[in-house]
Short mmCIF file of the C-alpha atoms (twelve columns), coordinates in Angstrom:
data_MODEL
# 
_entry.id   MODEL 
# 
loop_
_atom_site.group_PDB 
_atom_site.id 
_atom_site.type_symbol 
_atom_site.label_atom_id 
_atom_site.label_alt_id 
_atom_site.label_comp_id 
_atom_site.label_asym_id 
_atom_site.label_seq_id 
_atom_site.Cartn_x 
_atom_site.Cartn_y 
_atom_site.Cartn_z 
_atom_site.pdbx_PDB_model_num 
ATOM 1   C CA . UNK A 1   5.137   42.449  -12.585 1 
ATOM 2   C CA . UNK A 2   4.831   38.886  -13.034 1 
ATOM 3   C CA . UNK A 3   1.453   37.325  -12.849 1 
ATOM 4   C CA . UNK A 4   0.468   34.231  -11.313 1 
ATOM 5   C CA . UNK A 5   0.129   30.667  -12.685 1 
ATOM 6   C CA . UNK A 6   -3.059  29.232  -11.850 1 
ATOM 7   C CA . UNK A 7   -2.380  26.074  -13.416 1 
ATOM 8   C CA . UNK A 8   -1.229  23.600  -9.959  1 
ATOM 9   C CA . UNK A 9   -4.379  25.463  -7.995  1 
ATOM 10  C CA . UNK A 10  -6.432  24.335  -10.989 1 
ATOM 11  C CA . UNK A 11  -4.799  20.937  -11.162 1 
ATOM 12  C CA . UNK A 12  -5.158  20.277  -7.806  1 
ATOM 13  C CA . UNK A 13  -8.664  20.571  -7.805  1 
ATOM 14  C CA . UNK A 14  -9.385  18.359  -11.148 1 
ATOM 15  C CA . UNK A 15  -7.436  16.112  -9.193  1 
ATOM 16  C CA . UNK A 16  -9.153  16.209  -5.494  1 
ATOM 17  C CA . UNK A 17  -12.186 15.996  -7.138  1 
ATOM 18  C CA . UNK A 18  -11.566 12.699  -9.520  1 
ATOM 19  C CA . UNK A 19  -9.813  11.231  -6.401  1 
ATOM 20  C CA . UNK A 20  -13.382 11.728  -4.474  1 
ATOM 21  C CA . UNK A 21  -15.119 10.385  -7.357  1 
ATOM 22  C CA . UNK A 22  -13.171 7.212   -7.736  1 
ATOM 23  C CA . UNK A 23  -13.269 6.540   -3.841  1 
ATOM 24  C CA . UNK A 24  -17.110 7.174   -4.017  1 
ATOM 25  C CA . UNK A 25  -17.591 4.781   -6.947  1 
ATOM 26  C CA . UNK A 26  -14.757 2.012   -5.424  1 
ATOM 27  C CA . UNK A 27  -17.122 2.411   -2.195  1 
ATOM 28  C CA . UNK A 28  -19.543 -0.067  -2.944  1 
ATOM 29  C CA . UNK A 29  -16.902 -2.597  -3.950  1 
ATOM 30  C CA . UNK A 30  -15.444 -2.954  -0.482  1 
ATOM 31  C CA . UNK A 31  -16.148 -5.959  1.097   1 
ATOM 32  C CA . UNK A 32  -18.430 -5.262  4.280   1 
ATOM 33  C CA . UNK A 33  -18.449 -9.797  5.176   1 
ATOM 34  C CA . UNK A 34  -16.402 -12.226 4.939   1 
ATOM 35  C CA . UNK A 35  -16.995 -15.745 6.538   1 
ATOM 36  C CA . UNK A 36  -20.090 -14.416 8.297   1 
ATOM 37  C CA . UNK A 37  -17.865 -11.879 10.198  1 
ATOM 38  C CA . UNK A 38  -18.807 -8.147  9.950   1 
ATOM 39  C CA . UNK A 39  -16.649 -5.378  8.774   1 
ATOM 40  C CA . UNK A 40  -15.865 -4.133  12.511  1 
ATOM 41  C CA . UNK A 41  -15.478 -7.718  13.721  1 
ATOM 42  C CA . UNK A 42  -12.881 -8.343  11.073  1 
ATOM 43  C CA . UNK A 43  -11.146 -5.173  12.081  1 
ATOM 44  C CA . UNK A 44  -10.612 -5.708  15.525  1 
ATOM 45  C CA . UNK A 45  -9.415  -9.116  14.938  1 
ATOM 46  C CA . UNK A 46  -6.577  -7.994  12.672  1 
ATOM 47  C CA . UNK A 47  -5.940  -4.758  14.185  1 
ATOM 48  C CA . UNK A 48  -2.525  -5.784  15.152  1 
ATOM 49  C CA . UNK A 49  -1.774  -6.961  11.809  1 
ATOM 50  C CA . UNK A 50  -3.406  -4.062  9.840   1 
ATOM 51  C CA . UNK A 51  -0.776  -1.918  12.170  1 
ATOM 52  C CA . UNK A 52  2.180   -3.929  11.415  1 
ATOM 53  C CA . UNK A 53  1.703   -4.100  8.059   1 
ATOM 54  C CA . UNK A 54  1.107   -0.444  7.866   1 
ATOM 55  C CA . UNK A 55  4.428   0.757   10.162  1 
ATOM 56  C CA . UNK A 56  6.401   -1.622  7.943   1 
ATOM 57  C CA . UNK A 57  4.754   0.132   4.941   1 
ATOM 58  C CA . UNK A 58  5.901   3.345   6.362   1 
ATOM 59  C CA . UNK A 59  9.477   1.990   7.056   1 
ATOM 60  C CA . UNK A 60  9.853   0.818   3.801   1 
ATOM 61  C CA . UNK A 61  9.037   4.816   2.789   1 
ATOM 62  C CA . UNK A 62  11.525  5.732   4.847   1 
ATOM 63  C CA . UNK A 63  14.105  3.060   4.010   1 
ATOM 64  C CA . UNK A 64  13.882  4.638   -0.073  1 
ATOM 65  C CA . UNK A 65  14.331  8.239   1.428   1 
ATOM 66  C CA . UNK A 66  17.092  7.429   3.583   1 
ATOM 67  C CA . UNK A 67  18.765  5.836   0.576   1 
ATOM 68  C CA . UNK A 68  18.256  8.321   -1.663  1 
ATOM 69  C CA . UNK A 69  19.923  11.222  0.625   1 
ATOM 70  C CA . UNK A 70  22.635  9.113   1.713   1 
ATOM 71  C CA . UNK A 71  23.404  8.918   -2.182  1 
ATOM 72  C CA . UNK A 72  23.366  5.145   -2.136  1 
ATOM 73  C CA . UNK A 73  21.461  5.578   -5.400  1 
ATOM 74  C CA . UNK A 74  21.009  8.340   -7.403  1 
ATOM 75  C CA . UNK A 75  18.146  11.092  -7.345  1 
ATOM 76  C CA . UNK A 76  16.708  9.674   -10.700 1 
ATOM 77  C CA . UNK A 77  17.555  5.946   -10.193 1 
ATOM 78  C CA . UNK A 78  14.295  3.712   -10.264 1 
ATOM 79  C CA . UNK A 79  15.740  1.104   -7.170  1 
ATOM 80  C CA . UNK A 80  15.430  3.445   -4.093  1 
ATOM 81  C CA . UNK A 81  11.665  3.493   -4.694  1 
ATOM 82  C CA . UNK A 82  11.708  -0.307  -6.035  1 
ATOM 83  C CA . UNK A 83  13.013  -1.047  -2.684  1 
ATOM 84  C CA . UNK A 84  10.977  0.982   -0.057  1 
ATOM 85  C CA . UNK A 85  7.457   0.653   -1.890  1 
ATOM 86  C CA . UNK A 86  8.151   -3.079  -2.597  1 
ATOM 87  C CA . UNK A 87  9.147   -3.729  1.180   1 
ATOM 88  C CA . UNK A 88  5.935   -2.377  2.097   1 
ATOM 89  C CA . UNK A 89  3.772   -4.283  -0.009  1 
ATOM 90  C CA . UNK A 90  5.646   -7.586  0.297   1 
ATOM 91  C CA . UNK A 91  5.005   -6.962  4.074   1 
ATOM 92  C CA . UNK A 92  1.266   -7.457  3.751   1 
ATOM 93  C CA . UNK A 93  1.768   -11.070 1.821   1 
ATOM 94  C CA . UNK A 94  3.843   -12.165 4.780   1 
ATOM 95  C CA . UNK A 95  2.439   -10.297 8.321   1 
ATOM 96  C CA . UNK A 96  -1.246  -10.465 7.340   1 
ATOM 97  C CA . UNK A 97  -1.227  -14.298 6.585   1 
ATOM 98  C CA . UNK A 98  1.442   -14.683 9.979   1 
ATOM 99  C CA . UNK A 99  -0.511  -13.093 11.911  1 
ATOM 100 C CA . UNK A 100 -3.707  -14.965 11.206  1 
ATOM 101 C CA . UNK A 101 -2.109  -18.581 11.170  1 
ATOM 102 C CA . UNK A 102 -0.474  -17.597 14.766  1 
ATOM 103 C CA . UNK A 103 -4.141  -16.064 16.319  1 
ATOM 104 C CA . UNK A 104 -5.674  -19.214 14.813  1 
ATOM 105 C CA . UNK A 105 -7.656  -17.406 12.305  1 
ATOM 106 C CA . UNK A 106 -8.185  -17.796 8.398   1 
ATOM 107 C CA . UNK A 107 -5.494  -15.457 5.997   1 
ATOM 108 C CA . UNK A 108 -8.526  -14.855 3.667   1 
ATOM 109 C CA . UNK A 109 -10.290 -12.963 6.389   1 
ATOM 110 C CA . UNK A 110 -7.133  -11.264 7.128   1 
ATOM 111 C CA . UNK A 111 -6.290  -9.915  3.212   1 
ATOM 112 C CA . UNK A 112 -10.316 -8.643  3.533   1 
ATOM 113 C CA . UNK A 113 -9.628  -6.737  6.819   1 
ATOM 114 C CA . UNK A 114 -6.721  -5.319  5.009   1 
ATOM 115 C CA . UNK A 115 -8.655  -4.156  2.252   1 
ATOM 116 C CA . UNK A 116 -11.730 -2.567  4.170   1 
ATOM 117 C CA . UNK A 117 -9.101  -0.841  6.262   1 
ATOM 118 C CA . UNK A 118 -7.733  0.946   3.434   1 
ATOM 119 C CA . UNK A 119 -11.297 0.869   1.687   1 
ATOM 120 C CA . UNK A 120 -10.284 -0.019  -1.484  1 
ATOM 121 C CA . UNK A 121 -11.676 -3.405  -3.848  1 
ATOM 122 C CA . UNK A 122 -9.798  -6.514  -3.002  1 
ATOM 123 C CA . UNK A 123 -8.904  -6.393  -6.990  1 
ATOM 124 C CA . UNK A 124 -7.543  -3.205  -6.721  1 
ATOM 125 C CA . UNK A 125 -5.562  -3.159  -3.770  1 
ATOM 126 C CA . UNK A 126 -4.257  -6.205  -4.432  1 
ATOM 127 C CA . UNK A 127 -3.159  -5.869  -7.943  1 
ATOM 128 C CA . UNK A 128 -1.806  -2.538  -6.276  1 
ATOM 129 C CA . UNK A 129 0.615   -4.532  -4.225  1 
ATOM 130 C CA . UNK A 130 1.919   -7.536  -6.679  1 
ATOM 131 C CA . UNK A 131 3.443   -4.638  -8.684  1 
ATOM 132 C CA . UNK A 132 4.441   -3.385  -5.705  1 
ATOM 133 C CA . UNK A 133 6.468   -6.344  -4.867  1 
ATOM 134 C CA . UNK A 134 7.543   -6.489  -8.362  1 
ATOM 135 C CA . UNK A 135 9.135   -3.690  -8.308  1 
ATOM 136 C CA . UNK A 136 11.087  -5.279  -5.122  1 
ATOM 137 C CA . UNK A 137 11.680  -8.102  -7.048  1 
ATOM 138 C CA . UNK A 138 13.010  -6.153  -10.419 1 
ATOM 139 C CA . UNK A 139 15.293  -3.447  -7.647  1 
ATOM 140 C CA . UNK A 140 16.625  -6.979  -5.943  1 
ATOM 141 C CA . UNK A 141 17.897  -8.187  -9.421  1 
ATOM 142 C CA . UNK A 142 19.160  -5.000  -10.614 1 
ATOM 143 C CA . UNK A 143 21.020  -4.026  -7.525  1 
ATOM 144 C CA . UNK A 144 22.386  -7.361  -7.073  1 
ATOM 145 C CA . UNK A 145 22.414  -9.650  -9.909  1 
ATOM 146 C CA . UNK A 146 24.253  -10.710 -12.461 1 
# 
């Protein structure tokens, strides 16, 4: 009789409960103002933006799956992923600061929306999504260049 492994279960719960911890203590670093606009204010005015970005995010998700099981890369080659995440986060350095030049608005208070939508620290998200785009960047050159 074989017995069970308990160590995913026990894992998973070290890491649920560092994941609520971090969120908890990155809480108080999430912008609530910016330009004298509240949170909510700053949410509704970029709503359409914060959706964009986020479908494109999810597109670019999809985009690395679909590559990977149509065997255009590998299952252990780095550029499928490169690709997809880096799509996605190169998407919010060009529809957040689009959208907010076309409505008329600052791109600052867009990029803060952004960040209280996904309540994370502007430094954190942000750094987040340079290597992100890096990665696009690094795929791009490795796929196609020289």
């Amino acid at each position: 009789m074989e017995t069970m492994s308990l160590g995913p279960v026990v894992s998973g719960l070290v890491g649920g409960v560092l994941a609520t911890l971090l969120c908890s203590a990155w809480s108080r670093w999430v912008p609530e103002v910016c330009n004298r606009k509240s949170a909510s204010v700053l949410l509704r005015q970029n709503r359409p933006a914060i959706w964009t970005v986020n479908a494109i995010f999810f597109a670019g998700i999809g985009l690395a799956l679909w590559l990977y099981n149509t065997d255009y890369f590998p299952s252990n080659d780095w550029r499928g992923l490169g690709f997809g995440l880096g799509i996605g986060c190169a998407s919010v350095f060009l529809i957040l600061p689009l959208f907010s030049l076309v409505g008329g608005r600052s791109p600052k208070e867009a990029f803060v929306a952004y960040a209280i939508a996904q309540r994370t620290p502007i430094f954190v998200l942000y750094t987040i999504l340079v290597f992100g785009v890096s990665g696009l960047v690094a795929s791009l050159a490795s796929t196609f260049g020289t």
